[in-house]
Backbone as CSV, one residue per row, in Angstrom:
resi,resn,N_x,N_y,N_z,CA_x,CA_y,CA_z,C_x,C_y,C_z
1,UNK,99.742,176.047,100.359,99.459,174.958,99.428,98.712,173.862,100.188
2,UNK,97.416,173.052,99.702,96.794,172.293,100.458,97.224,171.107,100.184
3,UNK,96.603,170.020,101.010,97.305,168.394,100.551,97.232,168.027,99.444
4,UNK,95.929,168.402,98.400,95.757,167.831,96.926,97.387,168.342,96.158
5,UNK,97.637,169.392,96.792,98.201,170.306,95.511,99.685,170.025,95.652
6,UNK,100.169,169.355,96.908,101.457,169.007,97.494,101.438,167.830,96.991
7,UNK,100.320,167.159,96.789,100.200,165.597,96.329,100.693,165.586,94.668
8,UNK,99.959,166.361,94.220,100.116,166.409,92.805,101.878,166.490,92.241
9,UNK,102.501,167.103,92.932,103.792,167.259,92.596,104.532,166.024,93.043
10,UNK,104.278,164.694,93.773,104.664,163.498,94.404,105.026,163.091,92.982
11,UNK,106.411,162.423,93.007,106.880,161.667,91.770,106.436,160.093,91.869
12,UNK,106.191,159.830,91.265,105.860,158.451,90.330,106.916,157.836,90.338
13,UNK,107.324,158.338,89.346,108.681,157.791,88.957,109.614,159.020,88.608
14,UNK,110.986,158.706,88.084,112.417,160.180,88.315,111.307,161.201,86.958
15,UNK,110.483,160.788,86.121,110.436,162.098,85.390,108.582,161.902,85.442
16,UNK,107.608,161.386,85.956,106.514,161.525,86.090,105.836,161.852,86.893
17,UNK,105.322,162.607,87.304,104.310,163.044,88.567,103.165,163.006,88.865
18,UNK,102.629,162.873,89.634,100.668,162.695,90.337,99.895,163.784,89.346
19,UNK,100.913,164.615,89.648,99.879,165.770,88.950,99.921,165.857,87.829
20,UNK,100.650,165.458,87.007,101.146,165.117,85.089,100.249,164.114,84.636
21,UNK,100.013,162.817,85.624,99.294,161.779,85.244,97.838,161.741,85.622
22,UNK,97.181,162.782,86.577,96.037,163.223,86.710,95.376,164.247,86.238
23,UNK,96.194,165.050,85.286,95.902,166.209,85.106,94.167,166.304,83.937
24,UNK,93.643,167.528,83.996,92.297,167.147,83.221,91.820,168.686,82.881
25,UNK,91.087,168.702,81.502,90.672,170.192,81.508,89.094,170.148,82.011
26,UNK,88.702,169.339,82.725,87.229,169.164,83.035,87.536,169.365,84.238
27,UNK,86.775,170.466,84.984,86.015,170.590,86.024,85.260,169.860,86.679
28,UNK,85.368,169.306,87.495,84.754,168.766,88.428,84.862,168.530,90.086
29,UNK,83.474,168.323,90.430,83.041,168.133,92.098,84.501,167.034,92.818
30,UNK,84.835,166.092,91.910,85.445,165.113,92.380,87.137,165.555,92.410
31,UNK,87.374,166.158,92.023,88.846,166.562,91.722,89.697,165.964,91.223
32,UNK,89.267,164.658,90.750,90.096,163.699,89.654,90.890,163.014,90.637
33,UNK,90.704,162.909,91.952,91.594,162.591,92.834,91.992,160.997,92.732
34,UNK,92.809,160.361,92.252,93.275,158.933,92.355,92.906,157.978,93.948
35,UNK,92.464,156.576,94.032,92.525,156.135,95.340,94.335,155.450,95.648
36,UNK,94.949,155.115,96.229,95.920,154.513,96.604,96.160,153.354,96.258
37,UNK,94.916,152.822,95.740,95.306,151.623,94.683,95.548,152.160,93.189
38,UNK,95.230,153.022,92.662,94.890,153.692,91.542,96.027,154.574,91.787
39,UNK,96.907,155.156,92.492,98.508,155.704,92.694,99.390,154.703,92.191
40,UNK,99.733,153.304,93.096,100.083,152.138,92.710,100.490,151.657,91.248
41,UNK,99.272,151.791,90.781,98.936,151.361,89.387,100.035,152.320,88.292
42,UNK,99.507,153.648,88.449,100.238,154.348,87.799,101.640,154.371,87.912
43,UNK,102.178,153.899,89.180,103.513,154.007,88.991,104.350,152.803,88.500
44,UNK,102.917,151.469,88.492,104.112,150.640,87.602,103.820,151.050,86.112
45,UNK,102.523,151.818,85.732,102.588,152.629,84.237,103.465,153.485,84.038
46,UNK,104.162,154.112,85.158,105.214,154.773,84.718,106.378,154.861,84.798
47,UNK,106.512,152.982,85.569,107.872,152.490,85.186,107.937,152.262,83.749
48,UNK,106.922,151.715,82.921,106.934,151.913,81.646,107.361,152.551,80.992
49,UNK,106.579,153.862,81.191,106.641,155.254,80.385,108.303,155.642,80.236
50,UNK,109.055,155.653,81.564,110.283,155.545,82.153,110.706,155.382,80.735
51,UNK,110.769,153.792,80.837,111.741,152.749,79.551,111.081,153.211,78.520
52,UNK,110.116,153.455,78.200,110.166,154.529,76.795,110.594,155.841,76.603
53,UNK,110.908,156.522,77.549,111.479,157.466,77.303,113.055,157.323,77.527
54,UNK,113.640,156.551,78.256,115.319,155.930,77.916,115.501,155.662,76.978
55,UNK,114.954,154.467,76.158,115.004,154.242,74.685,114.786,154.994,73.594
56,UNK,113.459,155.974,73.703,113.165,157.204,72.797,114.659,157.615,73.161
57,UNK,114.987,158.221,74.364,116.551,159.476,74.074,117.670,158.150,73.649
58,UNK,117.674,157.287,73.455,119.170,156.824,72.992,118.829,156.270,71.748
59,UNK,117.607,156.293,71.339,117.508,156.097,69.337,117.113,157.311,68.822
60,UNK,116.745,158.429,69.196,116.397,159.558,68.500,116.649,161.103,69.158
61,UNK,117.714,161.083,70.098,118.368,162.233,70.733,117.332,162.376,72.102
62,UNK,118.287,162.501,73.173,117.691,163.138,74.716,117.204,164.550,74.491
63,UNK,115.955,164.557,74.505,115.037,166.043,74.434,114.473,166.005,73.251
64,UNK,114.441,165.103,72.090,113.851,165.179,70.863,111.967,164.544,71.061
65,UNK,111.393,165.749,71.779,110.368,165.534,71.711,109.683,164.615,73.003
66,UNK,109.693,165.192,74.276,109.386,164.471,75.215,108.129,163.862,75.457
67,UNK,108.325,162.795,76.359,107.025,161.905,76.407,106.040,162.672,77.058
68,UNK,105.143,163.362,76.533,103.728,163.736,77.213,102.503,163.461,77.282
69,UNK,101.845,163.294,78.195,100.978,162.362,78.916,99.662,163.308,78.246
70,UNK,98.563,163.352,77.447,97.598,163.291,77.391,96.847,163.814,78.629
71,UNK,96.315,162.165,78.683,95.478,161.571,79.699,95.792,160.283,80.919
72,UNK,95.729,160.388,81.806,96.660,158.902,82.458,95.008,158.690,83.469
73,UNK,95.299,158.886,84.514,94.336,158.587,85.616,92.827,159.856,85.302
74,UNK,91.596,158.997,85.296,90.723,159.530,84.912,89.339,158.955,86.286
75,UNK,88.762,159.914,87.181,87.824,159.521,87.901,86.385,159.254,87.104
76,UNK,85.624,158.768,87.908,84.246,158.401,86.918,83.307,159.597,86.288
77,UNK,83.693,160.618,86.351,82.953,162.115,86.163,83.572,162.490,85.226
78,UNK,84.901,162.268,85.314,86.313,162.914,84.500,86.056,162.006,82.797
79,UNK,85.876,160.945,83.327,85.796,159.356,82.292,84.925,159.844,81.554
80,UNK,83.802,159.838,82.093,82.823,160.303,81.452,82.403,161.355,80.704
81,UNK,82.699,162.772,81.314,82.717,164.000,80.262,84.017,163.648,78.992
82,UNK,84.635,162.795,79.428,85.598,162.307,78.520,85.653,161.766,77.071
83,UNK,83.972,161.149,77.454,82.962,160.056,76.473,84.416,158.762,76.096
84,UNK,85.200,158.119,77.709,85.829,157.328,77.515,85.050,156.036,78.236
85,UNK,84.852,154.760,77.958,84.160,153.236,78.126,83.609,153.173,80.059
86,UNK,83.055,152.729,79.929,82.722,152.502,81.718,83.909,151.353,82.684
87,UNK,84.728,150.626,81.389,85.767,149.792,81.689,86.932,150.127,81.430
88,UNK,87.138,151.387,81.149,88.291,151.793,80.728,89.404,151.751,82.139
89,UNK,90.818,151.366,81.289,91.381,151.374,82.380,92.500,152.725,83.176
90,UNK,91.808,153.651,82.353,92.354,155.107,83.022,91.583,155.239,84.524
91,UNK,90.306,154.700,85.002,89.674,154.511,85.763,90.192,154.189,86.908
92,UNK,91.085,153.121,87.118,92.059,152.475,88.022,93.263,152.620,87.634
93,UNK,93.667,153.894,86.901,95.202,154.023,86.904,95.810,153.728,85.871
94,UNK,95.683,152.985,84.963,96.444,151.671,84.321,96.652,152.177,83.042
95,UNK,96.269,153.610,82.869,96.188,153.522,81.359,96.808,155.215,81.696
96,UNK,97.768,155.766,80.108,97.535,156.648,79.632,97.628,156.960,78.032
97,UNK,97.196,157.989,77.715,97.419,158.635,76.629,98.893,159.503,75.859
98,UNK,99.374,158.942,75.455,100.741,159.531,75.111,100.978,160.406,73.836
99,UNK,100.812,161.813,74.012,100.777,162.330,72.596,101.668,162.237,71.861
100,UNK,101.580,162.617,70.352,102.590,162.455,69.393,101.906,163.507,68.342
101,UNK,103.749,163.669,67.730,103.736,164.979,66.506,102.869,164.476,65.440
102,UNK,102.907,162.774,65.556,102.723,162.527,64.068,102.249,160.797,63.992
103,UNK,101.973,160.368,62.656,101.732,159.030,62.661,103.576,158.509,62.998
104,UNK,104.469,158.658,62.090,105.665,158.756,62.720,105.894,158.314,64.060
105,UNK,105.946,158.940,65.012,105.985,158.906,66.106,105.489,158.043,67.128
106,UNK,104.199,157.871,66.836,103.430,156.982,67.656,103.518,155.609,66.744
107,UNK,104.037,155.592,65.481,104.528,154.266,65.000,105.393,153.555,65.919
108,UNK,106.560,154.999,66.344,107.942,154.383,66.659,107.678,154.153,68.198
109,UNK,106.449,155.114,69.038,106.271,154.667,70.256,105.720,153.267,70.729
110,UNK,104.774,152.967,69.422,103.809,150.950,69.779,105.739,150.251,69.804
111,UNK,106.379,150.543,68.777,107.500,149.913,68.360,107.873,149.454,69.855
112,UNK,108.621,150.389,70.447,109.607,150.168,71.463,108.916,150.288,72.855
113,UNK,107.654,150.044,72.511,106.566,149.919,73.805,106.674,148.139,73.618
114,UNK,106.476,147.782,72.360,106.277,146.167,71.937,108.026,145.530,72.085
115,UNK,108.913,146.229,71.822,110.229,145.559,72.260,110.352,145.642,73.554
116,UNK,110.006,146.645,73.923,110.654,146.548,75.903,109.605,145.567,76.422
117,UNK,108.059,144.954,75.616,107.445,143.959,76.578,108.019,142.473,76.351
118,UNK,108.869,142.657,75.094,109.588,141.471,74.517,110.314,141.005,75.413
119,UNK,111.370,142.242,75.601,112.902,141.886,76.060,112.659,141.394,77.631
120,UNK,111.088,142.374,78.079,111.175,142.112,80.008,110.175,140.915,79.995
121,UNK,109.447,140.410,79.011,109.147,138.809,78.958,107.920,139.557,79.915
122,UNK,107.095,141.041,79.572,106.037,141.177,80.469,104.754,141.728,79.322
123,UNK,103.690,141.835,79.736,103.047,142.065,79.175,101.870,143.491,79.307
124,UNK,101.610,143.481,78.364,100.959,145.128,78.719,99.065,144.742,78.234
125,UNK,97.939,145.232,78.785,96.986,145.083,78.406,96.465,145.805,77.278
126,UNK,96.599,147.201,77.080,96.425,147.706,75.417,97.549,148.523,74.681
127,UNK,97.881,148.198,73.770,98.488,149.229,72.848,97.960,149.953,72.011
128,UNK,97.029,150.782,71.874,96.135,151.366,70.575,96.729,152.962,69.794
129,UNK,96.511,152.872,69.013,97.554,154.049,68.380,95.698,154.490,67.701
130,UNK,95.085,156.009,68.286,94.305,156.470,68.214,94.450,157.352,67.155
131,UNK,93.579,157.924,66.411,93.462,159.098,65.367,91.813,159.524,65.378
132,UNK,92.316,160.702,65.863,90.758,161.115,65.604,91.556,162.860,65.341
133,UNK,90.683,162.912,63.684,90.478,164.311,62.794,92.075,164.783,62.834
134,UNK,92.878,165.443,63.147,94.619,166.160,63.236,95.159,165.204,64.607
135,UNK,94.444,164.569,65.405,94.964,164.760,66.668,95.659,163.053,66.449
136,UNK,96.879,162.702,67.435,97.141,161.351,67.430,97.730,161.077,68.558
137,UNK,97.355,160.246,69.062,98.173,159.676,70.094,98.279,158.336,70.379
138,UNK,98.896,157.470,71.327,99.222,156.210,71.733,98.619,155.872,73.436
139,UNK,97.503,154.957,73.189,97.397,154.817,74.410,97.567,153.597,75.140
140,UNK,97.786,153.250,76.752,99.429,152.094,76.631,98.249,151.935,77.953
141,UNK,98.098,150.844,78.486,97.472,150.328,79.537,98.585,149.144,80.188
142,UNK,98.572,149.152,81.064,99.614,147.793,82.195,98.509,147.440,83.119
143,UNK,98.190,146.432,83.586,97.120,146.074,84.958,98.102,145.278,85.487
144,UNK,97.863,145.059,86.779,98.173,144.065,88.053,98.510,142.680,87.325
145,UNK,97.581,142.258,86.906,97.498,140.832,86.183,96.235,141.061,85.635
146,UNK,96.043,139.880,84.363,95.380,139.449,83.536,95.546,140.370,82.249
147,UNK,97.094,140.752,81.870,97.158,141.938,80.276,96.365,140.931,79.285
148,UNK,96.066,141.434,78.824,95.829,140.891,77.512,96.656,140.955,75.862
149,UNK,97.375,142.067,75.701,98.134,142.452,75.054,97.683,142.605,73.668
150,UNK,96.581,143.604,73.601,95.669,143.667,72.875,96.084,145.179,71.957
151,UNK,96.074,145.157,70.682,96.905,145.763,69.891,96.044,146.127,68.833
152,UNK,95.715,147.765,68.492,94.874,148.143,68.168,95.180,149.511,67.333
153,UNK,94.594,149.405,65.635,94.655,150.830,65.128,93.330,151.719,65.212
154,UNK,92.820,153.082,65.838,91.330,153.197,66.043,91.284,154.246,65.483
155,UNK,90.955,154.546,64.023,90.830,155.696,63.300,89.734,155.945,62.933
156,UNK,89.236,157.200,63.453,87.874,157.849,63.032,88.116,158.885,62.885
């Protein structure tokens, strides 16, 4: 096993990993490889993710539908075959994509994404609950500083 591939299995946090939050079906020269500031990042995104998935299992049963990551960390090749913004903040870590069964779901995920920034008096830079054609998901951004806490329905 080489260093990328030993890396990828490095936990984040107790249920997220390098390789869960980098993962990509695009091929590329670059290998999607995160920098060490862009590791960082993700793991205070997935202290997040964390507290949404504690709260998901104690309002709607432990295992009822686990939190899965989309898209999280995206390199500039990756971004791009992606057709995701040149500022996006999957770029530096900060962002992922959280799928869901349903509008349902990703209702109840902005929900208790927007109470846990209540209760920890912190703030998150996007909440957008995406729809494009069957597909839906929630995508949740945290930065270093300057969130904006910018809250968004994007249906096409």
């Amino acid at each position: 096993m080489n260093t990328v591939e030993m890396n990828k299995k490095e936990k984040l946090t107790e249920h997220f990993t390098l390789g869960e939050m980098t993962k990509t079906s695009y091929k590329t020269k670059d290998g999607n490889i995160p920098s060490h500031v862009a590791i960082e990042n993700l793991k205070r995104l997935c202290g997040w993710l964390e507290m949404l998935r504690e709260v998901w299992n104690e309002r709607y049963g432990e295992g009822n539908d686990p939190i899965i990551i989309n898209s999280g960390y995206r390199s500039w090749e990756v971004n791009k075959r992606a057709g995701g913004v040149a500022t996006s903040n999957h770029l530096v870590g900060c962002a992922a994509d959280i799928k869901c069964a349903g509008k349902e779901q990703a209702l109840r995920y902005a929900v208790i994404l927007l109470d846990i920034a209540d209760e920890a008096k912190e703030d998150f830079d996007e909440l957008i609950i995406e729809v494009r054609s069957l597909r839906i998901w929630v995508h949740f951004a945290v930065r270093p500083k300057g969130n904006r806490r910018k809250i968004l329905f994007d249906v096409k």
